[in-house]
LORO-119938 format. One line per 8 residues: their letters; for each residue x, y, z negated of N, C-alpha, C. Coordinates in steps of 0.001 Angstrom, whole numbers. Layout:
A = X,Y,Z,X,Y,Z,X,Y,Z; ...
REM end
This chain:
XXXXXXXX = -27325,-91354,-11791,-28348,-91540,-12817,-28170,-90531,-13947; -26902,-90364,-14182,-26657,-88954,-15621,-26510,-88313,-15118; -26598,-87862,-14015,-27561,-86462,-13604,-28415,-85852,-13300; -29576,-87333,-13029,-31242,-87502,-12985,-31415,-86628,-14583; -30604,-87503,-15489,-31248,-87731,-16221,-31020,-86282,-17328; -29482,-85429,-16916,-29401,-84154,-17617,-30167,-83132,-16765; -30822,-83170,-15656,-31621,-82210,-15208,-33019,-81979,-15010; -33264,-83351,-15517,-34673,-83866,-16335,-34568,-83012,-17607
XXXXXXXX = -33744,-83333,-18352,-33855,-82912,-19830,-33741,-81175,-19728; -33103,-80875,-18981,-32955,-79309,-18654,-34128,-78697,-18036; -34812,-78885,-17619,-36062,-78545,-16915,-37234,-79275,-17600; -37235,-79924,-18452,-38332,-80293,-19679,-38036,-79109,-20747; -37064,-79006,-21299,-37018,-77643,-22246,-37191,-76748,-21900; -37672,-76138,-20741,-38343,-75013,-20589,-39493,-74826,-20316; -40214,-73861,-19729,-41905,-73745,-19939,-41927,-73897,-18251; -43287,-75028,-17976,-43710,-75692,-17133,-43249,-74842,-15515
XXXXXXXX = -44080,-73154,-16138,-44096,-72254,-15113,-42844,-71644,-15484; -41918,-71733,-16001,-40877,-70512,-15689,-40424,-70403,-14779; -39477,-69060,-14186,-38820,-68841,-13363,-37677,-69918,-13717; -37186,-69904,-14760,-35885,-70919,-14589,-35978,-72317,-14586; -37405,-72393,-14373,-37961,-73827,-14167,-37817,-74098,-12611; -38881,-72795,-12055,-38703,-72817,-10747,-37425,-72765,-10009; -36199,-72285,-10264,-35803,-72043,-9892,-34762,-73725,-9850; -34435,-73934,-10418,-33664,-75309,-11232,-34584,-76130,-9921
XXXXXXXX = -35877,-76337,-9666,-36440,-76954,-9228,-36045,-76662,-7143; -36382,-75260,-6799,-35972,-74867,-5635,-34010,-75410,-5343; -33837,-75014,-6162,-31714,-75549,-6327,-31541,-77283,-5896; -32585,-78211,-7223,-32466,-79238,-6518,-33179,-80115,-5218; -34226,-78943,-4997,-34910,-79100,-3825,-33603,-79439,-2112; -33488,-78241,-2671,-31729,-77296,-1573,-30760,-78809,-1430; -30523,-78860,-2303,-29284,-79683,-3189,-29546,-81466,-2149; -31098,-81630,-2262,-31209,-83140,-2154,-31394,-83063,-601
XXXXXXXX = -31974,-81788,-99,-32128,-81530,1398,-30800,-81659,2489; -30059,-81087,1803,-28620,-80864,2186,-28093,-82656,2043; -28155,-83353,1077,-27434,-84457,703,-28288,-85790,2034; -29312,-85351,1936,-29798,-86519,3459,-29369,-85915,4817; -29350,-84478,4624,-28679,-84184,5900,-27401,-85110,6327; -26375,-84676,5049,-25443,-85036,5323,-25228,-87015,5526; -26177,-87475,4892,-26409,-89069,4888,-27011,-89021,5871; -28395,-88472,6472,-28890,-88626,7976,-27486,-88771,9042
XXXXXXXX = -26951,-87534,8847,-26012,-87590,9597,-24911,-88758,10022; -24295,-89610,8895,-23493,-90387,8632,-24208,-91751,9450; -25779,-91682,8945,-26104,-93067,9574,-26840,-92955,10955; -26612,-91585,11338,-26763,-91788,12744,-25311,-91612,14044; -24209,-91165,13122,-23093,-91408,13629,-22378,-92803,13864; -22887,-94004,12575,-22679,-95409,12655,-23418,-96164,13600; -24893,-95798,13719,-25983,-96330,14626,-25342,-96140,16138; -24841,-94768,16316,-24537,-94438,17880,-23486,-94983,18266
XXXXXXXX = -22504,-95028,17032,-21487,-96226,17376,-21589,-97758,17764; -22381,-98144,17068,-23255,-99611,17492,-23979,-99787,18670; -24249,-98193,18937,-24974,-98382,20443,-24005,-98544,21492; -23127,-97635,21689,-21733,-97616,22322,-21334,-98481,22854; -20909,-99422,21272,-20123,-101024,21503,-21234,-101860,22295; -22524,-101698,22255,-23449,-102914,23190,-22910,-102439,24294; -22998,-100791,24552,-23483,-100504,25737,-21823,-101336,26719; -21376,-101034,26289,-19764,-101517,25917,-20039,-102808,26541
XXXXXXXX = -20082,-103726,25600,-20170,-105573,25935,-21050,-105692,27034; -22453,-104870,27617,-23322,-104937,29005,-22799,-104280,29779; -21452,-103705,29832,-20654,-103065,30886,-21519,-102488,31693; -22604,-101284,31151,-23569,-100602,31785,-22537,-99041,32317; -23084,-99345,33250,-22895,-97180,34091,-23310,-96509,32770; -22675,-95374,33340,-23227,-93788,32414,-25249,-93881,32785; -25063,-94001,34616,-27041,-93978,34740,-27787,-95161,34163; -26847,-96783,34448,-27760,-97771,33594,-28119,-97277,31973
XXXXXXXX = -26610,-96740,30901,-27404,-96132,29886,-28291,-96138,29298; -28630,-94452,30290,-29713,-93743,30166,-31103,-93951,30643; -30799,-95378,31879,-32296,-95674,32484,-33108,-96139,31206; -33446,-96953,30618,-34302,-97282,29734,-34292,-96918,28078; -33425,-95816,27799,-33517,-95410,26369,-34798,-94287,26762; -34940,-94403,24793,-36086,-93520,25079,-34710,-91809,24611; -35137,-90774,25374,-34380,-89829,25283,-33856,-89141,24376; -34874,-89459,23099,-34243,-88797,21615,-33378,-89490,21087
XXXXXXXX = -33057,-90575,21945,-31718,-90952,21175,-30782,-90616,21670; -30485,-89964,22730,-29467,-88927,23081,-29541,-87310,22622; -30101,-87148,21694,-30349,-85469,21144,-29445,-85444,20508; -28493,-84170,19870,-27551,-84279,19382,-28120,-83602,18106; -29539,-83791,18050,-30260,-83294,16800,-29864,-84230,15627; -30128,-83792,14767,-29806,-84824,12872,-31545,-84820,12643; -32190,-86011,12813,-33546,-86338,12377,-33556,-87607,12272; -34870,-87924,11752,-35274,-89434,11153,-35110,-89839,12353
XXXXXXXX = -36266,-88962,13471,-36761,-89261,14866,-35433,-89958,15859; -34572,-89211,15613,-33061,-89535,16470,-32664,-91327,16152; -32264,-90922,14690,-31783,-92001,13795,-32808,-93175,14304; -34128,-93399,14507,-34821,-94445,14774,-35294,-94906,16029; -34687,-94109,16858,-34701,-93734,18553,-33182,-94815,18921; -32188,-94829,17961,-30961,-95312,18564,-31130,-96790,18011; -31817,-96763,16545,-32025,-98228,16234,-32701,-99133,16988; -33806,-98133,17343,-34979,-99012,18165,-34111,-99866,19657
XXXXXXXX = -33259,-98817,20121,-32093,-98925,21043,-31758,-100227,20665; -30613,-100155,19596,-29983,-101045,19133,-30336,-102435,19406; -31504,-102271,18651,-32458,-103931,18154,-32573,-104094,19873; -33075,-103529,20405,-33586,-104092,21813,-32350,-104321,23050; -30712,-103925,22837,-29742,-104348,23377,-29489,-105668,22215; -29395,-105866,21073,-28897,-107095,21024,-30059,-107732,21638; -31129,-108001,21342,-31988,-108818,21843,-31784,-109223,23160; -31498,-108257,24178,-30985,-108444,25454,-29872,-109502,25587
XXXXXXXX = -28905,-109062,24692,-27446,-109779,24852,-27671,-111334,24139; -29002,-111187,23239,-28647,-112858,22907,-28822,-113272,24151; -30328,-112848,24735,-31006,-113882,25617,-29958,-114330,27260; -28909,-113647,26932,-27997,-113677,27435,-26733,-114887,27426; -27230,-115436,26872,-26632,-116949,25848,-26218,-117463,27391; -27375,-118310,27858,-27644,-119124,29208,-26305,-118330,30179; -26365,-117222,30790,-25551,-116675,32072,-24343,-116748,31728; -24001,-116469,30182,-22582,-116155,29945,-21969,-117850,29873
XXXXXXXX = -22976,-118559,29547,-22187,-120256,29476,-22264,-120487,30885; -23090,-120432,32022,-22897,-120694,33471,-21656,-119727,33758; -21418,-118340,33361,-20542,-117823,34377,-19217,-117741,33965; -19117,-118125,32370,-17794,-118691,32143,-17403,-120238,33028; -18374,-121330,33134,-18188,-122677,34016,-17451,-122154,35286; -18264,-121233,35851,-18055,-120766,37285,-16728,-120336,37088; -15960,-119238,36378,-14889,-119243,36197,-13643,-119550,36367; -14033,-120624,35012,-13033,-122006,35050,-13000,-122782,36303
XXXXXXXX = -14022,-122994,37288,-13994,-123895,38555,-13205,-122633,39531; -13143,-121621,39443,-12897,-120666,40205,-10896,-120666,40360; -10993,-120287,38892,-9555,-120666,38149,-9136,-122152,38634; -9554,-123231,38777,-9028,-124970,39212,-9032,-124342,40521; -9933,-123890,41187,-10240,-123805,42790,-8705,-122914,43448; -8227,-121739,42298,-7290,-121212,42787,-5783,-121814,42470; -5758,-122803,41458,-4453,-123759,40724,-4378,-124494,42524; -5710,-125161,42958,-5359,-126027,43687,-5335,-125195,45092
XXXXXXXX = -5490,-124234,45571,-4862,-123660,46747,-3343,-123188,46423; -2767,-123440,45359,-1600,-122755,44674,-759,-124035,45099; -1683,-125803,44654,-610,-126277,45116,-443,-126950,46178; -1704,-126626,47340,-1622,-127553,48573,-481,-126536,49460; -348,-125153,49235,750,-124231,49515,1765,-124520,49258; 1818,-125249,48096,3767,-125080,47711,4528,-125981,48734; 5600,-125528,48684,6552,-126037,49717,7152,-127531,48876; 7282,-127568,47715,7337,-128382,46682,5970,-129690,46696
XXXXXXXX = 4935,-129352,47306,3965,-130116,47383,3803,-131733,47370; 4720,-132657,48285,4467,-133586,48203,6281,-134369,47283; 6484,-133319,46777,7794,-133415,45741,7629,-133285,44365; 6296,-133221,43909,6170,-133154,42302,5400,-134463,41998; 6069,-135091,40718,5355,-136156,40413,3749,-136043,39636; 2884,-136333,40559,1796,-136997,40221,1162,-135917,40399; 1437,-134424,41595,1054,-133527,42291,-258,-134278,42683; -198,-134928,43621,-1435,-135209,44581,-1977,-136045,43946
XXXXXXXX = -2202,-136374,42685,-3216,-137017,41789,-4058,-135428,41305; -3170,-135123,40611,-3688,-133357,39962,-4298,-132556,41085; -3978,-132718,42762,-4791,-131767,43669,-6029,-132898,44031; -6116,-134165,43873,-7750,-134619,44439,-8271,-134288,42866; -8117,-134562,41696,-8603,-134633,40443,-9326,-133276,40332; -8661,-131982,40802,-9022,-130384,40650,-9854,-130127,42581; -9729,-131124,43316,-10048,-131033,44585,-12329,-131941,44446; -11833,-132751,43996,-13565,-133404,43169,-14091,-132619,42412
XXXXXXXX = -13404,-131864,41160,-13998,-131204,40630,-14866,-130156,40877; -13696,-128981,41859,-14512,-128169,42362,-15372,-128407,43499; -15209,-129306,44416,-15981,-129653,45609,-17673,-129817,44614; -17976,-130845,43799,-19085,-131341,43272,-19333,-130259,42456; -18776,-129531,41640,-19775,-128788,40149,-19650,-127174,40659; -18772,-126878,41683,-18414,-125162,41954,-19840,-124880,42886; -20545,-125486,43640,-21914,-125267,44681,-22609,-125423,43553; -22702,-126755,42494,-23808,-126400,41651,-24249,-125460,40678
XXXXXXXX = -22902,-125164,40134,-23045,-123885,39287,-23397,-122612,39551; -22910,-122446,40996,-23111,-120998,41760,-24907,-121455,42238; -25518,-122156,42114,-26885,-122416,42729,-27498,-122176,41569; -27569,-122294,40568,-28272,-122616,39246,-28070,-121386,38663; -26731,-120894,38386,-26376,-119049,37853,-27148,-118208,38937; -26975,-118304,40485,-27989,-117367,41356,-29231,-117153,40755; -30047,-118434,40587,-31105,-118958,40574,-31980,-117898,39175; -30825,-118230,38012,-30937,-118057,37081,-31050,-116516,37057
XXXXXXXX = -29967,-115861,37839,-29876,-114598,37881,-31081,-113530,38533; -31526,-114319,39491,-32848,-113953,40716,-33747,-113717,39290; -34146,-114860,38608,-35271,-114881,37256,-34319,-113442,36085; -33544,-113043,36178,-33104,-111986,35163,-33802,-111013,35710; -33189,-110476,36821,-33801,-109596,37450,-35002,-109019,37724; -35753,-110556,37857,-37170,-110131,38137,-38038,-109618,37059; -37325,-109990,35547,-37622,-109328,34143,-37115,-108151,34080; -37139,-107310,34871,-36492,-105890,34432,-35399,-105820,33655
XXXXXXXX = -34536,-106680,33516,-33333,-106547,32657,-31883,-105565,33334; -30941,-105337,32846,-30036,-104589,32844,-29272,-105739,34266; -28483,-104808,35022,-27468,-105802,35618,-26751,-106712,34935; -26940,-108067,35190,-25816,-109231,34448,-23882,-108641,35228; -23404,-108244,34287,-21928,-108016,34604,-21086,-109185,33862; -20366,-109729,34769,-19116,-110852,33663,-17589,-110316,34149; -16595,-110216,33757,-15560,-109346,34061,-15800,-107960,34780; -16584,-107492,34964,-16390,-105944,35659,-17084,-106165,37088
XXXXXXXX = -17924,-107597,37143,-18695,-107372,38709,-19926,-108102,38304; -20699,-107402,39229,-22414,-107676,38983,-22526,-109026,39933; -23020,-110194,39035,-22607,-111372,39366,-23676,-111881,40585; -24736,-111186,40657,-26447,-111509,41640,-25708,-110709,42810; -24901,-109662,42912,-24515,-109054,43576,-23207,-109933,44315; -22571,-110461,43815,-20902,-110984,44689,-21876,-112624,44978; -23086,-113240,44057,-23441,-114300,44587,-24284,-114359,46063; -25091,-113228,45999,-25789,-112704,46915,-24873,-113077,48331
XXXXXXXX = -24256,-111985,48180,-23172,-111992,49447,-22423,-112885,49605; -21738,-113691,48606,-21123,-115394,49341,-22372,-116103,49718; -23165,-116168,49483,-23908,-117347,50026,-25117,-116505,51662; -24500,-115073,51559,-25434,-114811,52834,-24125,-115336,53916; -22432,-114812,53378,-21777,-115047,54489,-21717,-116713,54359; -21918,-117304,53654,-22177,-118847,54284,-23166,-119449,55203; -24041,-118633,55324,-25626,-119194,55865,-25353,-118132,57424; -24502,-116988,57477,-23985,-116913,58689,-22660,-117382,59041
XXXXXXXX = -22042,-118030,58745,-20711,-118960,58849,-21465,-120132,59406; -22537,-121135,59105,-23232,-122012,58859,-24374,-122010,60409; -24609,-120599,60299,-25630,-120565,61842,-24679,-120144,62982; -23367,-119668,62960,-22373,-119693,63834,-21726,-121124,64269; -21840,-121512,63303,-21073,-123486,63225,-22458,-124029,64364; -23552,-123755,63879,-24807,-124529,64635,-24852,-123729,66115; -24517,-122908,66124,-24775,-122038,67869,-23480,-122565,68435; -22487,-122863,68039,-21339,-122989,68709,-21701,-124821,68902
XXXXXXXX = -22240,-125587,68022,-22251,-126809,68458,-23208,-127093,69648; -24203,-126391,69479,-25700,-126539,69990,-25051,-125925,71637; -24077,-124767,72309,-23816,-124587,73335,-23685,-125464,74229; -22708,-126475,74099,-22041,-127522,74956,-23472,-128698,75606; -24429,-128435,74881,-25866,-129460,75048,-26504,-127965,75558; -26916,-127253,75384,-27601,-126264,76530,-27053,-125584,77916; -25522,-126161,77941,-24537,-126132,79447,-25165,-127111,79826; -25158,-127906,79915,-25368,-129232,80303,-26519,-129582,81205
XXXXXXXX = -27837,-129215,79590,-28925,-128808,80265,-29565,-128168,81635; -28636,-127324,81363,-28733,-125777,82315,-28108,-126603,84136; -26763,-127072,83658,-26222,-127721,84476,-26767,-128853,85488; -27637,-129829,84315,-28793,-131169,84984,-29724,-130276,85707; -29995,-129264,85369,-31405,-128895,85749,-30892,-127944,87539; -30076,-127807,87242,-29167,-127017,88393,-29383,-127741,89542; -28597,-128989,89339,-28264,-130572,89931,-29409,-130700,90624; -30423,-131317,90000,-32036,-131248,90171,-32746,-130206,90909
XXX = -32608,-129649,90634,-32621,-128669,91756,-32523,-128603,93046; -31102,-128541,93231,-30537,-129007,94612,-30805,-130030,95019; -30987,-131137,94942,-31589,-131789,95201,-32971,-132330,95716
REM end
């Protein structure tokens, strides 16, 4: 402000048109051009940092990135244009990550049942097994749990995940794996685990068949 206000007073005491009017005037022209540079600069070095850390927490690729920014926010230019290219960024990854609320509370559940699911193959293994007190209370207690809520959670997070997707959203990642992706594939190798179980039962009744009709035959 007391330097608004001594270069006001310095450029009022002289004549409207002078050169040392003009000139005082071109200096702080220079002066204030230079000073947003250097503030442009600063707040688009903080902004890109903020972009980073999302891009960071959506555990996106180098190509996810770049698929949906608009491109001036990767210029390594100093402009308004840049600066409001990374915000616009910004605002539209958190927005992403709230709506993100729902998957991250299902795929932490899944988790935790994942985590019980592996305590209790830990202790139907131990050689110690039917030697710890109140063991085989703790393996049906973690054995109910996951049997009933581990199919429902993985049905409802799929489910949930199928509807992300179909919104054009970013891959859902929770520890370092794309979760539509590892659900995908357990539940295709169940449904061929599942039609192998049914061909292998269904054989012993089409021998048979094959066999009566043989019989009949000859006959």
């Amino acid at each position: 402000m007391a330097y608004r206000i001594d270069w006001i007073e310095n450029v009022s005491g002289s004549h409207t048109h002078s050169t040392h009017t003009l000139q005082c005037c071109e200096l702080e022209f220079q002066r204030l051009v230079e000073l947003k540079s250097r503030r442009l600069q600063q707040l688009i070095f903080t902004a890109r940092a903020k972009l980073v850390a999302l891009w960071d927490e959506l555990q996106l690729s180098d190509s996810q990135r770049s698929e949906h920014i608009d491109p001036v926010a990767l210029s390594s230019e100093v402009t308004d244009a840049v600066l409001d290219a990374i915000t616009n960024e910004v605002v539209r990854l958190n927005g992403i990550i709230s709506s993100m609320a729902p998957l991250k509370t299902l795929s932490q559940k899944r988790a935790n049942l994942l985590q019980d699911q592996k305590e209790l193959e830990q202790l139907v293994q131990s050689p110690n097994r039917f030697k710890r007190r109140g063991g085989m209370i703790r393996e049906t207690k973690l054995r109910s749990r996951v049997e009933k809520l581990l199919p429902k959670v993985e049905q409802e997070l799929y489910e949930q995940l199928l509807l992300w997707e179909s919104q054009k959203m970013p891959p859902f990642m929770y520890d370092q794996q794309d979760l539509l992706a590892v659900l995908r594939d357990k539940f295709h190798k169940q449904q061929q685990s599942l039609n192998l179980s049914r061909s292998r039962s269904a054989l012993p009744i089409r021998q048979l068949a094959r066999e009566t009709h043989l019989a009949t035959i000859g006959h």
